[in-house]
N, C-alpha and C positions, 0 to 999 in steps of 0.2 A: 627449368624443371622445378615443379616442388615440393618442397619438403612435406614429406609423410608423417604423419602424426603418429605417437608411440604405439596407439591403440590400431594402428592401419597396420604397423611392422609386427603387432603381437597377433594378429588374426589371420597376416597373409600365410597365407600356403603353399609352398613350392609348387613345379608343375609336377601330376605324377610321373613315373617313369612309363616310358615306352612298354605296352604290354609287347610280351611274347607271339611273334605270327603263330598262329595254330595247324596245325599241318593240311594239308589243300584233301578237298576230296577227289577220289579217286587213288589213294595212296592203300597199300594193305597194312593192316594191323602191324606187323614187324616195320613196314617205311612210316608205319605214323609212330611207332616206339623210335624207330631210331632217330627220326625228326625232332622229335622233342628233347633225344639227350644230345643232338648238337646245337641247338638251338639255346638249352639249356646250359651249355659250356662257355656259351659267346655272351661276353658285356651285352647289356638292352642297348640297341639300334644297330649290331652290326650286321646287321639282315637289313635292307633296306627292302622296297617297294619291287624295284627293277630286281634285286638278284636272287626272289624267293623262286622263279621257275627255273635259276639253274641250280638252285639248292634239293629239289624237287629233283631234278634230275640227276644229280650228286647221289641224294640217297636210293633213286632207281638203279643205279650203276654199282655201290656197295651192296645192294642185294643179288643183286644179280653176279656180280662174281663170287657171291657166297654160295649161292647155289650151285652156278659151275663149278666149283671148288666140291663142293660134294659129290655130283655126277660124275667127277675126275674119279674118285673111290671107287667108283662101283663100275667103271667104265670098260668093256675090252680093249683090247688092241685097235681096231678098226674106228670107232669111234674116238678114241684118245686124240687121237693128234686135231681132231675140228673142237673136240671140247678143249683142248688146249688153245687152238688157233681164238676162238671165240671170248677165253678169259684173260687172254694175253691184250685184245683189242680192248674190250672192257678194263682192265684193268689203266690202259693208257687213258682212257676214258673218264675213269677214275680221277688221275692224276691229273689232269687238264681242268677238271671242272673244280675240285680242291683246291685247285693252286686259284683259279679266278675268283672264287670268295677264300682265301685268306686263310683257310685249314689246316694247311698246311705248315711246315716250319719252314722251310724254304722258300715260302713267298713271301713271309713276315720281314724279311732280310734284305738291304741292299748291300752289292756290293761293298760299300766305302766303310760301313760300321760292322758286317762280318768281319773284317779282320780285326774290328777291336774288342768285338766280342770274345773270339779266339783264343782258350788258355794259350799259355805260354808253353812253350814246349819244357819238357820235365815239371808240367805241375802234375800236383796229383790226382790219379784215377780213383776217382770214388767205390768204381767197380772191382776195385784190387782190393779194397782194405779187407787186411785180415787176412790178404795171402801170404 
């Protein structure tokens, strides 16, 4: 290989980074907001090519038990139990598709290094101090 001349390493340019996917049309204004603040939380490239339509459908499934979660309010008796039946599925739906892109904390995890992750029993709870 060879050697690069000082003036070749003072002018090169890294590659840029991987833009951001932009949310797919077809999505409504709250699944293109919320698209963009998860999209916005994840390192550049952990969205690939292959897993933008079940990310897509990820944010179809948090909208949609938000809503049934409101319907739940206003709901009688008679209707209650299908709008529950309905956000409970959603909901597992939820979780299935979170956990296949990585959203989750639970999938970040293998076995072998959760337990070294694991405080030690009697460390302290951050959530006690000052009790």
């Amino acid at each position: 290989m060879a050697r690069r001349s000082v003036d070749d390493l003072a002018t090169h340019r890294p590659p840029a980074p991987p833009l951001a996917p932009s949310p797919p049309d077809g999505l409504s204004l709250p699944e293109q907001r919320l698209w963009r603040e998860i999209v916005g939380a994840k390192p550049a490239g952990w969205f690939d090519v292959s897993s933008l339509p079940v990310l897509s459908e990820y944010i179809r499934a948090v909208v949609a038990c938000d809503r049934l979660a409101g319907l739940l309010h206003e709901a009688d008796e008679k209707s209650m139990k299908r709008l529950l039946d309905l956000r409970d599925k959603e909901s597992r739906r939820l979780g299935a598709l979170g956990s296949k892109l990585r959203l989750l904390p639970v999938s970040r995890y293998r076995s072998d290094s959760a337990a070294a992750e694991r405080p030690a029993a009697g460390a302290p709870r951050p959530w006690l101090d000052g009790a």
